[in-house]
KOLBAGU-68613 format. One record per residue (C-alpha): residue in three letters; x negated, y, z negated. Coordinates in steps of 0.02 Angstrom, whole numbers, plus 50000, padded with zeros to 5 digits. Layout:
% KOLBAGU-68613
<ALA <X Y Z>>;
...
This chain:
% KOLBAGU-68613
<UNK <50435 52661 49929>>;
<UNK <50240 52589 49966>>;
<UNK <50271 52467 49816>>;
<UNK <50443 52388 49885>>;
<UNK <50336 52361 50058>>;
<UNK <50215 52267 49954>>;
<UNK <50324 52182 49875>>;
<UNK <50430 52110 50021>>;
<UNK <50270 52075 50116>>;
<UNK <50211 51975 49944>>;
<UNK <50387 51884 49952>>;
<UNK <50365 51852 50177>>;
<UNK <50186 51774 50120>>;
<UNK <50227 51636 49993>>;
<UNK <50374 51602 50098>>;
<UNK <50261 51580 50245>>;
<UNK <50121 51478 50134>>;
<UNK <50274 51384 50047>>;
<UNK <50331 51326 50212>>;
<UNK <50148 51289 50286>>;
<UNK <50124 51204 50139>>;
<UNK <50272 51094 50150>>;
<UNK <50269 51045 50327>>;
<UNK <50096 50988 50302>>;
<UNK <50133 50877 50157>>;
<UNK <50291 50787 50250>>;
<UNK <50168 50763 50410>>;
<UNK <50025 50687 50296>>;
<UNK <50130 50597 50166>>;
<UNK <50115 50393 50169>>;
<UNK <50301 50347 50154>>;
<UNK <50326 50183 50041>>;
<UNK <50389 50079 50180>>;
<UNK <50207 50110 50265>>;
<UNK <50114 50059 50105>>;
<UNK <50231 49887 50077>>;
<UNK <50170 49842 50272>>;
<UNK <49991 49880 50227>>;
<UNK <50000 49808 50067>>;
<UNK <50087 49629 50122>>;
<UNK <49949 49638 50257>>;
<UNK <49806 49633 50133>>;
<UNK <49886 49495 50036>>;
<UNK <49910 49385 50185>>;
<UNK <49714 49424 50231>>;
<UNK <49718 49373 50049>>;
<UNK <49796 49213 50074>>;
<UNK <49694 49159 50213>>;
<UNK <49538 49194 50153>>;
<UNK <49572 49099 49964>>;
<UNK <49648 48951 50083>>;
<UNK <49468 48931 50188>>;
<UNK <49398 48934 50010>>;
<UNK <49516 48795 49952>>;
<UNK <49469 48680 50093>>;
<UNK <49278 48717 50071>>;
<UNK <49307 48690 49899>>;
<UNK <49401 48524 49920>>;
<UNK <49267 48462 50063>>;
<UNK <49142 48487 49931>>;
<UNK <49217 48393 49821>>;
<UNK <49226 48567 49695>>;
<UNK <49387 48505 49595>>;
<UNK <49366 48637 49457>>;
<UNK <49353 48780 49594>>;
<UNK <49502 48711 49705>>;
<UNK <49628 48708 49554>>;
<UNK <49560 48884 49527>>;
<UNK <49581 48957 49673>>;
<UNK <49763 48860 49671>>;
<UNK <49813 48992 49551>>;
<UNK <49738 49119 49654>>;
<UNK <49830 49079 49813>>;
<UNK <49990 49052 49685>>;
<UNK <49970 49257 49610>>;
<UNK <49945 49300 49784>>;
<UNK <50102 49226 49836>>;
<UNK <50205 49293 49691>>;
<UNK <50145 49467 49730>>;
<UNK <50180 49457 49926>>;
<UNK <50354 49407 49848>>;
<UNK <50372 49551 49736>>;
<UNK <50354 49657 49922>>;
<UNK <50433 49575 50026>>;
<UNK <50543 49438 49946>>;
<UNK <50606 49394 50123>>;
<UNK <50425 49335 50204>>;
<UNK <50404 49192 50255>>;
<UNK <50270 49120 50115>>;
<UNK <50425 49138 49985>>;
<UNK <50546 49022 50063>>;
């Protein structure tokens, strides 16, 4: 009889830790629709910062570096669009 106690106490604590467990992970998880919004707000901080390097770079007179970072700003652009195909910047 003491061993069938154990036993269904053994069962009531993984249950328990199971459902700890799981609550904790769905409060803590990053859902994808969070990480698209953070992620299509680092390529926009992205895309300014590689534009205030194109016009420094084509003040300068840097013709080399402003085709380069062309191609940056032009990746950038096609990853924001792999997000979030309906933003602005892929009209």
């Amino acid at each position: 009889m003491e061993a069938s106690k154990v036993n269904i106490m053994s069962l009531w604590t993984v249950v328990a830790a199971t459902l700890t467990a799981s609550l904790w992970l769905f409060a803590n998880i990053a859902w994808a629709s969070d990480i698209e919004r953070i992620e299509s707000r680092l390529i926009k901080r992205d895309l300014r910062d590689l534009r205030a390097e194109l016009a420094l770079a084509e003040e300068q007179g840097r013709d080399r570096a402003a085709d380069l970072i062309r191609e940056d700003i032009q990746d950038a652009i096609d990853a924001l669009c792999d997000i979030k195909p309906d933003d602005r910047e892929c009209k």
